[in-house]
N, CA, C and O atoms as a Maestro MAE file, in Angstrom:
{
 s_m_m2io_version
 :::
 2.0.0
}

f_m_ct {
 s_m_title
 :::
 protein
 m_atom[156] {
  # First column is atom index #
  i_m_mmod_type
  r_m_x_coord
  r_m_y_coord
  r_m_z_coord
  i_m_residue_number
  s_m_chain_name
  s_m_pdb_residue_name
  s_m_pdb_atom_name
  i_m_atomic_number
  :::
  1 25 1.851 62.746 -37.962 1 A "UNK " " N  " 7
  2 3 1.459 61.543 -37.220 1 A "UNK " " CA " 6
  3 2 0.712 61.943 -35.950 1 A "UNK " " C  " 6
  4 15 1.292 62.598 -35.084 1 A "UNK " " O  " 8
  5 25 -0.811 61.490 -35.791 2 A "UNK " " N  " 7
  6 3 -1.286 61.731 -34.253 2 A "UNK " " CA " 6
  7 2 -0.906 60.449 -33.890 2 A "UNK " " C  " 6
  8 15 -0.803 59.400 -34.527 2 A "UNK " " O  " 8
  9 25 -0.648 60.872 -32.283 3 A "UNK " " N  " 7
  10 3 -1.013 60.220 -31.290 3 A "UNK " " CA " 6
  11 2 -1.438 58.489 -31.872 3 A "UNK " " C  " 6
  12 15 -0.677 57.561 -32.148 3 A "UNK " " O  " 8
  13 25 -3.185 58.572 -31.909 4 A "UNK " " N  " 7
  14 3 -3.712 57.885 -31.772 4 A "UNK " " CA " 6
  15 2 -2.996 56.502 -33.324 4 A "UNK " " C  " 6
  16 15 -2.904 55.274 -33.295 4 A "UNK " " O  " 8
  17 25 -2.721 57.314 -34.209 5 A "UNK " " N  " 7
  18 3 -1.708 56.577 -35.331 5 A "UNK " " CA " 6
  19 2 -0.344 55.766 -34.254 5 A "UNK " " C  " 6
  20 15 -0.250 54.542 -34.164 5 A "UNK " " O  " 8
  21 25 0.394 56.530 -33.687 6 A "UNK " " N  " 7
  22 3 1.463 55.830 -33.425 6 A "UNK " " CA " 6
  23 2 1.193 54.523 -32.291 6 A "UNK " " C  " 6
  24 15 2.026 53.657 -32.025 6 A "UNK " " O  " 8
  25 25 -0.176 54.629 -31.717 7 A "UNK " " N  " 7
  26 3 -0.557 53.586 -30.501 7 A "UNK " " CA " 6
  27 2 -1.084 52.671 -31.724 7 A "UNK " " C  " 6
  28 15 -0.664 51.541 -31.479 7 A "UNK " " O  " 8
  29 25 -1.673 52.655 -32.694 8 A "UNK " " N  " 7
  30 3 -2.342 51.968 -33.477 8 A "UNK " " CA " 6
  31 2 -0.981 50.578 -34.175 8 A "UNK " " C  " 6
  32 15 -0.934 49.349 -34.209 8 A "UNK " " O  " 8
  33 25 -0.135 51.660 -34.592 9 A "UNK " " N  " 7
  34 3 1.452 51.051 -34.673 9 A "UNK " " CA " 6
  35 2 1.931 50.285 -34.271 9 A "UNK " " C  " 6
  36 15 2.492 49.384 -34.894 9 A "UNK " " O  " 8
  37 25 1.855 50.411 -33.084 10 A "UNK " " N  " 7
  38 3 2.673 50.101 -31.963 10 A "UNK " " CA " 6
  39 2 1.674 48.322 -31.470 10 A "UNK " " C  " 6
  40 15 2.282 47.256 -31.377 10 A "UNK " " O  " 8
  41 25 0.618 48.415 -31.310 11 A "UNK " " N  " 7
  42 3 -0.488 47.636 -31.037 11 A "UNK " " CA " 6
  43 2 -0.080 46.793 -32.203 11 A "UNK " " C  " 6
  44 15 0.466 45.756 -31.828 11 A "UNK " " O  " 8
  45 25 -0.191 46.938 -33.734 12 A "UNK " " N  " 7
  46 3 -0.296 46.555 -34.783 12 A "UNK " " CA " 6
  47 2 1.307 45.240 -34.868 12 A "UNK " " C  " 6
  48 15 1.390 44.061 -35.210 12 A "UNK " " O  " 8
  49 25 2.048 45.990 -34.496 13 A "UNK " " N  " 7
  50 3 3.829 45.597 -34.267 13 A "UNK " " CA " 6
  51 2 3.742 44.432 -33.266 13 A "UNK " " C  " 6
  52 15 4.355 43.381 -33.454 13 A "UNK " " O  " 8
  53 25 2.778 44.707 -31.950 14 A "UNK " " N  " 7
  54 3 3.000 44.358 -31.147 14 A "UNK " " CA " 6
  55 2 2.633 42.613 -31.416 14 A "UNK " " C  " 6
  56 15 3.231 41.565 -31.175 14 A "UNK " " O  " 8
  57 25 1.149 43.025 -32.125 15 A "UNK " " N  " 7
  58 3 0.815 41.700 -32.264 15 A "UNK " " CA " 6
  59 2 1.074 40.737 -33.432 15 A "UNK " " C  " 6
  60 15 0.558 39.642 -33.659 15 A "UNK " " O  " 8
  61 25 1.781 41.259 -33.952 16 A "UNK " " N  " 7
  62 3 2.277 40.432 -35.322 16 A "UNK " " CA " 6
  63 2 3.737 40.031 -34.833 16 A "UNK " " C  " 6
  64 15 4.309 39.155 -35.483 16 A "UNK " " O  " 8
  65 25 4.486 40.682 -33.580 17 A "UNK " " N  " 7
  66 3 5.625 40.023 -33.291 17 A "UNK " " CA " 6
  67 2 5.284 39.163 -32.237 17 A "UNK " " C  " 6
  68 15 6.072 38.335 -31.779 17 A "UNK " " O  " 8
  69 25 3.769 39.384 -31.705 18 A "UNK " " N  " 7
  70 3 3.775 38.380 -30.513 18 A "UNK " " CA " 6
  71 2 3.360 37.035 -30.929 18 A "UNK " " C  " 6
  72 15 3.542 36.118 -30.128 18 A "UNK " " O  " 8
  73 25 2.617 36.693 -32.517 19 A "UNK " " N  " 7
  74 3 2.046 35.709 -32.882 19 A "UNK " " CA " 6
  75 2 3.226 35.267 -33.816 19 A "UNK " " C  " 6
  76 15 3.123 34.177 -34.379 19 A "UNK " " O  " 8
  77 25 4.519 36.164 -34.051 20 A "UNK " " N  " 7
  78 3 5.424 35.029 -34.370 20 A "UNK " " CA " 6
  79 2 6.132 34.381 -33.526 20 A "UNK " " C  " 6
  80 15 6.606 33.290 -33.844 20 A "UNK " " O  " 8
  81 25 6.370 35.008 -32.103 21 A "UNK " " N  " 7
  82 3 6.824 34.223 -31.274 21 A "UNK " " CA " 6
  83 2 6.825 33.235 -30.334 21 A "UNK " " C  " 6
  84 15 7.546 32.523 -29.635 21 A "UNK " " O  " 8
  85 25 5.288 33.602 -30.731 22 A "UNK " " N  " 7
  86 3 3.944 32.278 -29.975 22 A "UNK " " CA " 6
  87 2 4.203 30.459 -31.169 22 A "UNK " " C  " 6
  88 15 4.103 29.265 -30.885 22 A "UNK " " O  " 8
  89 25 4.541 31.204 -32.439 23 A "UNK " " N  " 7
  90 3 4.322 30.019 -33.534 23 A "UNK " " CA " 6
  91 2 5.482 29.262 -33.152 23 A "UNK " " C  " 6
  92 15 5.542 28.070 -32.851 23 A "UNK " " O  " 8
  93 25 6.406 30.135 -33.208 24 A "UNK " " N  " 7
  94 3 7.841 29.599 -32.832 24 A "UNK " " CA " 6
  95 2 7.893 28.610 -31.572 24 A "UNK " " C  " 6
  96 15 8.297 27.450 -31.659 24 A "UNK " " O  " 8
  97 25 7.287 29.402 -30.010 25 A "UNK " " N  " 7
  98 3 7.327 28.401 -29.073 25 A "UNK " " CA " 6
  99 2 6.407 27.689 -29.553 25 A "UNK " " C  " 6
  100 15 6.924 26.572 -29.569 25 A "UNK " " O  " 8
  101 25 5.050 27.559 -30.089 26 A "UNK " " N  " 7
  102 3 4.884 26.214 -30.554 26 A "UNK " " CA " 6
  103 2 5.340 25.122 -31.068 26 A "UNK " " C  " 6
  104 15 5.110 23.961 -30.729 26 A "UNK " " O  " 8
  105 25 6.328 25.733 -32.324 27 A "UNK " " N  " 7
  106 3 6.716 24.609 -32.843 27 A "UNK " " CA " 6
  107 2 7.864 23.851 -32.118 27 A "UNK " " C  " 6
  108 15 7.918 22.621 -32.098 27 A "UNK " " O  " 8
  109 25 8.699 24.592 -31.575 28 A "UNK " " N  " 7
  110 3 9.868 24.005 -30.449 28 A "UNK " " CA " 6
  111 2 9.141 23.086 -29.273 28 A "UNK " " C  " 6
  112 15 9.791 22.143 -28.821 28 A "UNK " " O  " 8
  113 25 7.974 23.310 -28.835 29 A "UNK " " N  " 7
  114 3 7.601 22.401 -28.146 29 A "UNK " " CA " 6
  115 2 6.701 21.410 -28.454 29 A "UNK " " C  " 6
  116 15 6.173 20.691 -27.605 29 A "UNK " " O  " 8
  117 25 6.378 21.301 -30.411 30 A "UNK " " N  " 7
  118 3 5.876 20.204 -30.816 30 A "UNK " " CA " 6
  119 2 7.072 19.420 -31.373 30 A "UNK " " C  " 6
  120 15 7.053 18.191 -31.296 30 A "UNK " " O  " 8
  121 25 8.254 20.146 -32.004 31 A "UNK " " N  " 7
  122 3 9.277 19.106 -31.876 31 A "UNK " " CA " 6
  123 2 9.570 18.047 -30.915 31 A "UNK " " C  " 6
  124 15 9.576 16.819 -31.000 31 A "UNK " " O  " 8
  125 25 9.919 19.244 -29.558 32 A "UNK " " N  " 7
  126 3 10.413 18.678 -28.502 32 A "UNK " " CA " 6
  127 2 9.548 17.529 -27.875 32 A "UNK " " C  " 6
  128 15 10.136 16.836 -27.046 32 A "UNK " " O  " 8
  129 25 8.135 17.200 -28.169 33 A "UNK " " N  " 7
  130 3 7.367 16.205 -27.984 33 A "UNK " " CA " 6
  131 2 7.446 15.129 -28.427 33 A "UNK " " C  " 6
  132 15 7.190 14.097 -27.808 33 A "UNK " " O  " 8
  133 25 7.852 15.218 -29.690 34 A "UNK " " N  " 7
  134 3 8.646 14.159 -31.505 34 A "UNK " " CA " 6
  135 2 9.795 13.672 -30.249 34 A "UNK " " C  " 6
  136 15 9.844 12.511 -29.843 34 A "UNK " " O  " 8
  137 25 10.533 14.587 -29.821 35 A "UNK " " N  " 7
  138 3 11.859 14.012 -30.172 35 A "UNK " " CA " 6
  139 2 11.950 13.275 -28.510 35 A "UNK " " C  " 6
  140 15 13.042 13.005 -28.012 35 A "UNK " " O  " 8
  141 25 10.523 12.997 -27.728 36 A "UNK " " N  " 7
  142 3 10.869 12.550 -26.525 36 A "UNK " " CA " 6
  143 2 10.162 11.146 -26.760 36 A "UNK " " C  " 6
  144 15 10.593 10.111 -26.253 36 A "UNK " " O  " 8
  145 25 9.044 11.202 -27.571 37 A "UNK " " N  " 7
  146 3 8.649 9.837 -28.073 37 A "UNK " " CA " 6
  147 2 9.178 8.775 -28.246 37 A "UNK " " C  " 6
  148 15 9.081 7.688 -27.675 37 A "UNK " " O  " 8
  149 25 10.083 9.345 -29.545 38 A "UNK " " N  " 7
  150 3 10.893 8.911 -30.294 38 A "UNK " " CA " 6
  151 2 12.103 7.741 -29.559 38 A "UNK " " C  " 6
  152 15 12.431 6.555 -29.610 38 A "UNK " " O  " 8
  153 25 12.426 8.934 -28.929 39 A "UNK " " N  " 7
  154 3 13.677 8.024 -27.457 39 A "UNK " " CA " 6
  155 2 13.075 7.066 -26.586 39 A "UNK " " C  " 6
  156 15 13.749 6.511 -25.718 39 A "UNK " " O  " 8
  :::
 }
 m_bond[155] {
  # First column is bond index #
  i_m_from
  i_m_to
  i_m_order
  :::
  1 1 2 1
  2 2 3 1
  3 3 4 2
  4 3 5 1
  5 5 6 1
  6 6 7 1
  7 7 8 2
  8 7 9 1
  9 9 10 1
  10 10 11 1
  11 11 12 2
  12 11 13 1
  13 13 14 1
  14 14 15 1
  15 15 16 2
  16 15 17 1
  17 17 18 1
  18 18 19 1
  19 19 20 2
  20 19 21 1
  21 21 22 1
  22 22 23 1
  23 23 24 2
  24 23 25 1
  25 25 26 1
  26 26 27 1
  27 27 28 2
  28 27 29 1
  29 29 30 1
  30 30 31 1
  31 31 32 2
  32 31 33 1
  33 33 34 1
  34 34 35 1
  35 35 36 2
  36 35 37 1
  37 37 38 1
  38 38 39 1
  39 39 40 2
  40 39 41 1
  41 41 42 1
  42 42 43 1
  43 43 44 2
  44 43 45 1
  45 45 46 1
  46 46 47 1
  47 47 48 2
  48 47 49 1
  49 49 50 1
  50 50 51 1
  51 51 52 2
  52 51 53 1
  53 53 54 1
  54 54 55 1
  55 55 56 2
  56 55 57 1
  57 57 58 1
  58 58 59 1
  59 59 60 2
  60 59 61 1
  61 61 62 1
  62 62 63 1
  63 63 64 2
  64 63 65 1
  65 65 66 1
  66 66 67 1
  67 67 68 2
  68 67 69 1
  69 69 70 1
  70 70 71 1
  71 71 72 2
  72 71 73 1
  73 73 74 1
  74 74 75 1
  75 75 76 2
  76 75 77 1
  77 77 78 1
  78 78 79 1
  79 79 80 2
  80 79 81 1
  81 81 82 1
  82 82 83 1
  83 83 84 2
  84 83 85 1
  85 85 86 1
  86 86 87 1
  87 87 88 2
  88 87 89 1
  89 89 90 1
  90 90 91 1
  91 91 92 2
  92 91 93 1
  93 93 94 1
  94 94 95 1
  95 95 96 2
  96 95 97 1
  97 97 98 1
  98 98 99 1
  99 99 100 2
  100 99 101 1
  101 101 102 1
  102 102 103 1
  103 103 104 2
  104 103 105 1
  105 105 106 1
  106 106 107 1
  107 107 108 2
  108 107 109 1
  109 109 110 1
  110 110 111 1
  111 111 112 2
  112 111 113 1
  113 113 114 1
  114 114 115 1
  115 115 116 2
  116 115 117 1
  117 117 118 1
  118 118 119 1
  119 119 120 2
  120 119 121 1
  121 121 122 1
  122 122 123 1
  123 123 124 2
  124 123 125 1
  125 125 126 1
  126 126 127 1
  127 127 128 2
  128 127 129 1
  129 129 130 1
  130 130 131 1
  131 131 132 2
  132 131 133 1
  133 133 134 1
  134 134 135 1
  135 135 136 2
  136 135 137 1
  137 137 138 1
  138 138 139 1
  139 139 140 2
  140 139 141 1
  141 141 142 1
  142 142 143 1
  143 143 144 2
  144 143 145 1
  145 145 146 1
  146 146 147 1
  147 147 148 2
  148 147 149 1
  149 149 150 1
  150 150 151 1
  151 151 152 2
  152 151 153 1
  153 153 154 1
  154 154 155 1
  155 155 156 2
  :::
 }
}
């Protein structure tokens, strides 16, 4: 493994866990929009 492989990794990880956690606060705060309407 070089170097430049494990930053590639790491980058790669980074952004596939950051765009699930982006989807997630999306959807919690398109619920949370539903559920203030609603009331």
């Amino acid at each position: 493994m070089s170097v430049s492989a494990i930053v590639m990794m790491i980058i790669g990880v980074t952004i596939i866990w950051g765009g699930l956690a982006a989807s997630i606060v999306y959807a919690v705060s398109k619920s949370r929009e539903k559920s203030r309407q609603n009331s």
